[in-house]
Residue, then its C-alpha position, 0 to 999 in steps of 0.5 A: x920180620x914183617x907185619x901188618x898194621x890193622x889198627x893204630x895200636x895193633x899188628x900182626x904176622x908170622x911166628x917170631x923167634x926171640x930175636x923179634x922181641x927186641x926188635x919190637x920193644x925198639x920199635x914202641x910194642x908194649x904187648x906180644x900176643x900169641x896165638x898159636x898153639x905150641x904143639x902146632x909146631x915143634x921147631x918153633x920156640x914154646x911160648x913160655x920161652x919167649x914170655x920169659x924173653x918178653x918180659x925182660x925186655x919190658x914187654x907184656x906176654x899173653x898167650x891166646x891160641x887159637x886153633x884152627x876150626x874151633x871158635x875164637x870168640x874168648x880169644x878175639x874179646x881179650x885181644x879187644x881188651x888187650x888193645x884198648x888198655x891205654x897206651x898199648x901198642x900190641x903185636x899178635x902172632x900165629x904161623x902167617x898172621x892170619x888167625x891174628x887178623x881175623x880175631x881182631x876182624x870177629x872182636x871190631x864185628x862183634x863190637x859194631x853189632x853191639x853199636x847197632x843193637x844199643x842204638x836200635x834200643x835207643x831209637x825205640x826210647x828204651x834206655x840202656 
């Protein structure tokens, strides 16, 4: 299984198969997040199946699909609270990795425009 770390505390990549769980749990994961769709593709396992699997191994399961095309702003922001939950350690899933990266990208944009406009507000002596 290859991923990709994007922060200290989140990776991603491809789909997995129920054999990865234990493998991640080995490896210090505390959180699987998938975000691909189970209709996307029928041979790949439902994510409930490996919630279940997940679950056994101690890890937190949280299914946020993300289909192609359609916003991803509800998702990216449970990502961003997913991974600032302290102590987490969380690898998120769709079929390359890439829809993955890019909510964490839309939820650490989103984040830094709210830095910008707090300190705008705050260089004009308003207070927040």
């Amino acid at each position: 299984m290859e991923m990709k770390q994007l922060s200290p505390k989140l990776s991603v990549g491809a789909q997995i198969a129920s054999g990865d769980l234990k493998a991640l749990a080995g490896e210090g994961f505390t959180d699987v997040v998938c975000n691909r769709p189970d209709e996307e593709h029928l041979e790949d396992p439902a994510w409930t199946t490996l919630a279940e699997r997940a679950e056994k191994l101690g890890l937190q399961f949280h299914y946020l699909p993300i289909v192609p095309g359609e916003p991803i702003v509800r998702q990216s922001r449970r990502l961003a609270e997913i991974v600032a939950r302290p102590g987490a350690r969380v690898f998120a899933y769709c079929r390359s990795g890439a829809r993955a990266s890019n909510a964490w990208t839309h939820a650490q944009e989103e984040r830094a425009v709210k830095t910008l406009q707090t300190s705008k507000i705050g260089a004009c002596g308003i207070a927040v």
